[in-house]
PDB file of N, CA, C and O in Angstrom:
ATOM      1  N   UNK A   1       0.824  -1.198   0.000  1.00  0.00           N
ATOM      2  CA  UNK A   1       0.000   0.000   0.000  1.00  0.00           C
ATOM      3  C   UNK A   1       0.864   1.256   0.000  1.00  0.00           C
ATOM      4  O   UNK A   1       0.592   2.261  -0.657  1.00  0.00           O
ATOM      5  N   UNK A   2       1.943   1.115   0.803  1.00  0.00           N
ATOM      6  CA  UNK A   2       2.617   2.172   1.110  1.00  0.00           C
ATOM      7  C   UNK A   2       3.430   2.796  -0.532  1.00  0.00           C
ATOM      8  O   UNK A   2       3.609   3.971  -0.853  1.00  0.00           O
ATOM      9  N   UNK A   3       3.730   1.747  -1.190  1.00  0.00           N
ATOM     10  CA  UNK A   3       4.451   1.802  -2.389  1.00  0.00           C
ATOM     11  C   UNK A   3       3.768   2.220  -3.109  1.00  0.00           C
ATOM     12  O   UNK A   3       4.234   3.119  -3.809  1.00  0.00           O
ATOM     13  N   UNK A   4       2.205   1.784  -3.356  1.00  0.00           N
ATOM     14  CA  UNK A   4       1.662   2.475  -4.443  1.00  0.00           C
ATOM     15  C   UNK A   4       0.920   3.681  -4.235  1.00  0.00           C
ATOM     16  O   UNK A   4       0.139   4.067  -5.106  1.00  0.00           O
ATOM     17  N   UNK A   5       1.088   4.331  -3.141  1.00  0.00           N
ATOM     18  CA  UNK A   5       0.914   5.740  -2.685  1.00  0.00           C
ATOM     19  C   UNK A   5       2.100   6.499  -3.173  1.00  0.00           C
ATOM     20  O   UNK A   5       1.954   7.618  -3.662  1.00  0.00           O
ATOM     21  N   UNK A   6       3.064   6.034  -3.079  1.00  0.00           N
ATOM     22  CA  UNK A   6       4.083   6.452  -3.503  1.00  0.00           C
ATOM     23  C   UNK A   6       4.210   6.617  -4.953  1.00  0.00           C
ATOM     24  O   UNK A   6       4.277   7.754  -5.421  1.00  0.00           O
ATOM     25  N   UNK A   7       4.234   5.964  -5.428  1.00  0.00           N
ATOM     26  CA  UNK A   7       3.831   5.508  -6.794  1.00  0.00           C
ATOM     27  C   UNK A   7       3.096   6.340  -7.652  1.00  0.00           C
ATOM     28  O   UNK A   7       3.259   6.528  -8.858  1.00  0.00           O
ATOM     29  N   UNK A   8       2.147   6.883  -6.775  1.00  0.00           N
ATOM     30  CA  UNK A   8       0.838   7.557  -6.935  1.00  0.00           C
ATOM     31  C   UNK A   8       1.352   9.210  -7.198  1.00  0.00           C
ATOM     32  O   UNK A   8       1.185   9.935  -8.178  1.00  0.00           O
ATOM     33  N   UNK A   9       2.041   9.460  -5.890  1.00  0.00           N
ATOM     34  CA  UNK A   9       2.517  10.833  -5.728  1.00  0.00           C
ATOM     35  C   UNK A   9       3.234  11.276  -6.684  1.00  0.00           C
ATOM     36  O   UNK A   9       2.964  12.270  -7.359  1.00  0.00           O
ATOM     37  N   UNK A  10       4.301  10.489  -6.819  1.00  0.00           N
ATOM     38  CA  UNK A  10       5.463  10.282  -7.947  1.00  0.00           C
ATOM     39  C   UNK A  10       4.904  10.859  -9.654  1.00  0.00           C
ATOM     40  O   UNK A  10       5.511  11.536 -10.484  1.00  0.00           O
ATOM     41  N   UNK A  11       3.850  10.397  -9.681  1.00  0.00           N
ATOM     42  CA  UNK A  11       3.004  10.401 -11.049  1.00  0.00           C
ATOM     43  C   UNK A  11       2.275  11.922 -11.133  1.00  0.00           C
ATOM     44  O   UNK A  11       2.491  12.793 -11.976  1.00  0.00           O
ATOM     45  N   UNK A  12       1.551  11.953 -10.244  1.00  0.00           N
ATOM     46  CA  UNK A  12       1.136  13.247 -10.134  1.00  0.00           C
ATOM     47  C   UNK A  12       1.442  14.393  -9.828  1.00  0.00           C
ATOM     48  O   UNK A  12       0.686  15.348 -10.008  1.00  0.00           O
ATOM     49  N   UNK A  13       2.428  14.464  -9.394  1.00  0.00           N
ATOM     50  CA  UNK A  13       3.242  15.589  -8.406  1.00  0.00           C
ATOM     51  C   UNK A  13       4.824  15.994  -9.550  1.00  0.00           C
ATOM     52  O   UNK A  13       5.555  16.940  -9.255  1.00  0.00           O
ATOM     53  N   UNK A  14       5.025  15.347 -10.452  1.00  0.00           N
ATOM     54  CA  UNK A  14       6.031  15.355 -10.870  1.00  0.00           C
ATOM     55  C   UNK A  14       6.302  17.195 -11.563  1.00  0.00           C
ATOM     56  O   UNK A  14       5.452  18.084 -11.631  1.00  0.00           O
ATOM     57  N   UNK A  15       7.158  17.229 -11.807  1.00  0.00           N
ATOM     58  CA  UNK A  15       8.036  18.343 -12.589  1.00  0.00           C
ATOM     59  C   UNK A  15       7.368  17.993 -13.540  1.00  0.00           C
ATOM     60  O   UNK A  15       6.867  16.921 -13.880  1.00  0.00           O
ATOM     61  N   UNK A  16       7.422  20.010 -14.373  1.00  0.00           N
ATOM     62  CA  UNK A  16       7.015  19.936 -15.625  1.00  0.00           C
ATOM     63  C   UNK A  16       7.426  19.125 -16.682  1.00  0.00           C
ATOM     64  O   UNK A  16       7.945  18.287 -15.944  1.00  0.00           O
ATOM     65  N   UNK A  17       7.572  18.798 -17.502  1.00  0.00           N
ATOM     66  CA  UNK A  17       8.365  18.663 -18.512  1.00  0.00           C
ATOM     67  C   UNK A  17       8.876  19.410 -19.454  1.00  0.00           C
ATOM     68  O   UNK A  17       7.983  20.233 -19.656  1.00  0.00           O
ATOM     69  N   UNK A  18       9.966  19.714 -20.342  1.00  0.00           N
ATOM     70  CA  UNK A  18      10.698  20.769 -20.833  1.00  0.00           C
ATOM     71  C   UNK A  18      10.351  21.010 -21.656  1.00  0.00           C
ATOM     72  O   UNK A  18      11.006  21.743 -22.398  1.00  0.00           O
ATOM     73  N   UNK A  19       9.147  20.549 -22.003  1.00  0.00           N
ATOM     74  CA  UNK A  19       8.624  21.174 -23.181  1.00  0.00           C
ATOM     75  C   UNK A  19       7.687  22.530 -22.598  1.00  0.00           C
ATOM     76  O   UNK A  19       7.458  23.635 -23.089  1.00  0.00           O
ATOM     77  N   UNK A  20       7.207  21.764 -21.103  1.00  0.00           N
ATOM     78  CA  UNK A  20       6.371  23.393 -20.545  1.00  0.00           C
ATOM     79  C   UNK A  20       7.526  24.838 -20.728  1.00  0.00           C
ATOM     80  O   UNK A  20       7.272  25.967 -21.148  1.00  0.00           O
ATOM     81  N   UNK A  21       8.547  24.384 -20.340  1.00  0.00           N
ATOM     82  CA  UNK A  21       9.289  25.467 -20.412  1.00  0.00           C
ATOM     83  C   UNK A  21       8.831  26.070 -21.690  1.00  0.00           C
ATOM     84  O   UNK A  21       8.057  27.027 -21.720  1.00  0.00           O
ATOM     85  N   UNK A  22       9.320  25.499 -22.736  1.00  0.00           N
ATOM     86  CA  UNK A  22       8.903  25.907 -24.098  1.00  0.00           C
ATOM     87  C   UNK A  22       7.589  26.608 -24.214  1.00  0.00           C
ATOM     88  O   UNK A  22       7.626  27.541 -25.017  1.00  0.00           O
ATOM     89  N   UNK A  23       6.363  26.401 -23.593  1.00  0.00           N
ATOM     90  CA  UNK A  23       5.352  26.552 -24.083  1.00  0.00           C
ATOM     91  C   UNK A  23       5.232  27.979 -22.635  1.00  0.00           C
ATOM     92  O   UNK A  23       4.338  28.815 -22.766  1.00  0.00           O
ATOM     93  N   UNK A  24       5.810  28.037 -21.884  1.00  0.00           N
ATOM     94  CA  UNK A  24       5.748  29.015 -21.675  1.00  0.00           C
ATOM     95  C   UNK A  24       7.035  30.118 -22.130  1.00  0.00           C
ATOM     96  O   UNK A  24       6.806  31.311 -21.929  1.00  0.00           O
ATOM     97  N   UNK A  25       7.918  29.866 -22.529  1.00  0.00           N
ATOM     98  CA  UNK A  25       8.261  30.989 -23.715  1.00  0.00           C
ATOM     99  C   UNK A  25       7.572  31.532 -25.139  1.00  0.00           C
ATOM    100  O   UNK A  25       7.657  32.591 -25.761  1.00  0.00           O
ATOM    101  N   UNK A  26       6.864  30.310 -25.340  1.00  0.00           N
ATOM    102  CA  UNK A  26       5.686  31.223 -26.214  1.00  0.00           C
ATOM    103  C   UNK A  26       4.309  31.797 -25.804  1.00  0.00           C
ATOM    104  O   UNK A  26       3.450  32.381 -26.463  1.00  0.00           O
ATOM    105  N   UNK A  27       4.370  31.490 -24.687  1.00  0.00           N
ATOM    106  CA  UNK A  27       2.910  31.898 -23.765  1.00  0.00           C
ATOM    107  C   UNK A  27       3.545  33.558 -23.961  1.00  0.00           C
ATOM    108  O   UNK A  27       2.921  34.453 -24.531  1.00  0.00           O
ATOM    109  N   UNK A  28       5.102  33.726 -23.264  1.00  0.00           N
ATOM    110  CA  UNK A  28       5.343  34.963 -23.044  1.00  0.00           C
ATOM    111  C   UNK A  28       5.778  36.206 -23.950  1.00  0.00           C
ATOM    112  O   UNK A  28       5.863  37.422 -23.781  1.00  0.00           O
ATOM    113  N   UNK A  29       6.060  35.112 -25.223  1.00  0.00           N
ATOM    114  CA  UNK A  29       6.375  35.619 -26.393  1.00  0.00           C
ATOM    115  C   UNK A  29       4.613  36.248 -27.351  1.00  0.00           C
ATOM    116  O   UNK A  29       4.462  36.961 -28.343  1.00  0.00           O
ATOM    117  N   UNK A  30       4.122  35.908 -26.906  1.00  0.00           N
ATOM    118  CA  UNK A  30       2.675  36.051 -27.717  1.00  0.00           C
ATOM    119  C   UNK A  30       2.186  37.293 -26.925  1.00  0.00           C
ATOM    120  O   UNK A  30       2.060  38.429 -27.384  1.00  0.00           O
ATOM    121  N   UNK A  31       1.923  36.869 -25.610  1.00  0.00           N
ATOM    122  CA  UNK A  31       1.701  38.192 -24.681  1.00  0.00           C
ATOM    123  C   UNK A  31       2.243  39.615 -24.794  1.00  0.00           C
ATOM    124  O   UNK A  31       1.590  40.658 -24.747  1.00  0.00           O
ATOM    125  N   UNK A  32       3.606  39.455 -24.957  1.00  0.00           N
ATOM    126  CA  UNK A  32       4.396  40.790 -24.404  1.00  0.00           C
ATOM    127  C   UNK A  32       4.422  41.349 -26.241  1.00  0.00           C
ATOM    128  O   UNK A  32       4.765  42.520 -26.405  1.00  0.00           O
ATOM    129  N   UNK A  33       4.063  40.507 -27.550  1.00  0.00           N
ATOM    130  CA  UNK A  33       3.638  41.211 -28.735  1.00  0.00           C
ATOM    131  C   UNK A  33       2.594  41.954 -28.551  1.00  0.00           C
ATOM    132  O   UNK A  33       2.655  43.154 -28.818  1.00  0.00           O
ATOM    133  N   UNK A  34       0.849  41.083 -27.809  1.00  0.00           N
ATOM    134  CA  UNK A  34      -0.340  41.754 -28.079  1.00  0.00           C
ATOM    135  C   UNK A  34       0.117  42.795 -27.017  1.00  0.00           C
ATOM    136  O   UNK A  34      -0.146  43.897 -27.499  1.00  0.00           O
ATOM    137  N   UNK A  35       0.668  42.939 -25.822  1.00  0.00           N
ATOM    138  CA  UNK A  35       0.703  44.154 -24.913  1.00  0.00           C
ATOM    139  C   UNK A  35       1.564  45.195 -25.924  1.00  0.00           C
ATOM    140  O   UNK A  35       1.020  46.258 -26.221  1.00  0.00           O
ATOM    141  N   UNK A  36       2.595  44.962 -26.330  1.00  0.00           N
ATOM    142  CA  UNK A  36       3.587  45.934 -27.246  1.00  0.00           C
ATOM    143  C   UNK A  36       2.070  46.764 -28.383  1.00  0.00           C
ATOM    144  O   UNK A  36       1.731  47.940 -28.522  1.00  0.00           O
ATOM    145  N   UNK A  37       1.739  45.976 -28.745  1.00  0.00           N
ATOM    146  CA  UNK A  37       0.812  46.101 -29.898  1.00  0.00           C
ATOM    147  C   UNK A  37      -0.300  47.000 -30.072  1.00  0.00           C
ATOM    148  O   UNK A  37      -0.799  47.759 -30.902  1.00  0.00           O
ATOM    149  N   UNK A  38      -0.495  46.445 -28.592  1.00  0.00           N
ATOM    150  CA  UNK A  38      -2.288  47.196 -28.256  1.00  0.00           C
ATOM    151  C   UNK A  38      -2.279  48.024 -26.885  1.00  0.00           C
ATOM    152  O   UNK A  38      -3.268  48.277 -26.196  1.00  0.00           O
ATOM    153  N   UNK A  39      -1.089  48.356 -26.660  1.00  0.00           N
ATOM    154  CA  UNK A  39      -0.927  49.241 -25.077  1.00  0.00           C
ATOM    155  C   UNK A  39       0.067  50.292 -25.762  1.00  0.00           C
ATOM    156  O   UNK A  39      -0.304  51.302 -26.359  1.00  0.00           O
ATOM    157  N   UNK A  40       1.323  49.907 -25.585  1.00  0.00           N
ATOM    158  CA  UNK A  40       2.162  50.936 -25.719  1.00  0.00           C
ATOM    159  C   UNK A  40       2.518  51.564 -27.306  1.00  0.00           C
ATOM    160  O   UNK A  40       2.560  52.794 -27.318  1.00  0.00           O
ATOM    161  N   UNK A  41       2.668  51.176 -28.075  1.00  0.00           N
ATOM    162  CA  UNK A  41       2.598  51.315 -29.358  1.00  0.00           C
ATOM    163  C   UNK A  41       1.711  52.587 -29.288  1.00  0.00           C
ATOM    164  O   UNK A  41       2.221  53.690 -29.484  1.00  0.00           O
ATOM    165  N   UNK A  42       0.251  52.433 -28.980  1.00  0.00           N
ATOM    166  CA  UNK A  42      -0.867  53.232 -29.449  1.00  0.00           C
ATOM    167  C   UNK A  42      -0.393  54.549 -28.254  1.00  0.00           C
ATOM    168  O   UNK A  42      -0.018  55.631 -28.705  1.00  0.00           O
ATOM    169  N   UNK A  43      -0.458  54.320 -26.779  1.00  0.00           N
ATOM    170  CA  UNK A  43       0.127  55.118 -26.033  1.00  0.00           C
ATOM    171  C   UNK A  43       1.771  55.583 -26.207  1.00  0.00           C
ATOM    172  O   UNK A  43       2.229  56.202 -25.246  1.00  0.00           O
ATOM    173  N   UNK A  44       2.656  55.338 -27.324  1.00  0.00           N
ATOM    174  CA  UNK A  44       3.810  56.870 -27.669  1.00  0.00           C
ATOM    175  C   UNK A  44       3.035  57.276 -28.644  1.00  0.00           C
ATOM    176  O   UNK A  44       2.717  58.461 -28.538  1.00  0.00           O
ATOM    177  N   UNK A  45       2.528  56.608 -29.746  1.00  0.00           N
ATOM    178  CA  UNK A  45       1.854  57.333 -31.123  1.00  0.00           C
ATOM    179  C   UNK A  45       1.240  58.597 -30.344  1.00  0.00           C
ATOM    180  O   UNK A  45       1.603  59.720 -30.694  1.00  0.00           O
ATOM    181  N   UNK A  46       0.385  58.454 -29.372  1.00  0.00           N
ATOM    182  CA  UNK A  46      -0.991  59.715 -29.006  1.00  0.00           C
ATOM    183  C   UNK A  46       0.180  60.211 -28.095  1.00  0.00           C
ATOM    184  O   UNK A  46       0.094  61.439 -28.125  1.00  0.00           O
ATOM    185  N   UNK A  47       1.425  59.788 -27.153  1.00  0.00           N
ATOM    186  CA  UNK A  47       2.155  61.178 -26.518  1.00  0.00           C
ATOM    187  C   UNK A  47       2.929  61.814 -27.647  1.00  0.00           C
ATOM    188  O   UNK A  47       3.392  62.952 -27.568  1.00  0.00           O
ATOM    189  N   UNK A  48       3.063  60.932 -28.835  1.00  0.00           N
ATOM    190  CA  UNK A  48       4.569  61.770 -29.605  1.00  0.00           C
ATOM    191  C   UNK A  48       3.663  62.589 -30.656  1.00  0.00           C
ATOM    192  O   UNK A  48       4.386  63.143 -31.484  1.00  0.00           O
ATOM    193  N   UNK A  49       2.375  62.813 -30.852  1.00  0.00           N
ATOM    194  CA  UNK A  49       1.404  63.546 -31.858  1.00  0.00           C
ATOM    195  C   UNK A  49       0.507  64.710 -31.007  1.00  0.00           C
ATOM    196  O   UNK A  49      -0.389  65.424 -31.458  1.00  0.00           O
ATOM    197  N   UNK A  50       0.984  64.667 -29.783  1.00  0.00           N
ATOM    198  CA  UNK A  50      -0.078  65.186 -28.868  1.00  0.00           C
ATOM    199  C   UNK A  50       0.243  66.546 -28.794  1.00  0.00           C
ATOM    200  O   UNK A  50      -0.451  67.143 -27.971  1.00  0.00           O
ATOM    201  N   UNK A  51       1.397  67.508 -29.620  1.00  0.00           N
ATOM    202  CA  UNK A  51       1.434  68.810 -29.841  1.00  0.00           C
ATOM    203  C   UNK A  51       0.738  69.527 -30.226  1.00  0.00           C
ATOM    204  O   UNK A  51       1.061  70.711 -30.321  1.00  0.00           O
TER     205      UNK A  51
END
């Protein structure tokens, strides 16, 4: 019993795998485009025209 609790934990509890890494460099790579894109981009255009 004790082993396949163990067993159990082992399975579920484990480390990502390196591909999460990966998939969160494109999680962060996708994000920090639409924020570039649709935040700051539009906010210098309206401070650098705002004379």
């Amino acid at each position: 019993m004790k082993n396949l609790l163990h067993k159990i934990r082992n399975t579920t509890f484990k480390k990502p795998a390196k591909n999460m890494f990966w998939a969160w460099i494109a999680y962060q790579t996708v994000k920090g485009t639409i924020t570039t894109s649709l935040i700051w981009i539009p906010l210098i255009l309206t401070w650098l025209h705002q004379s």
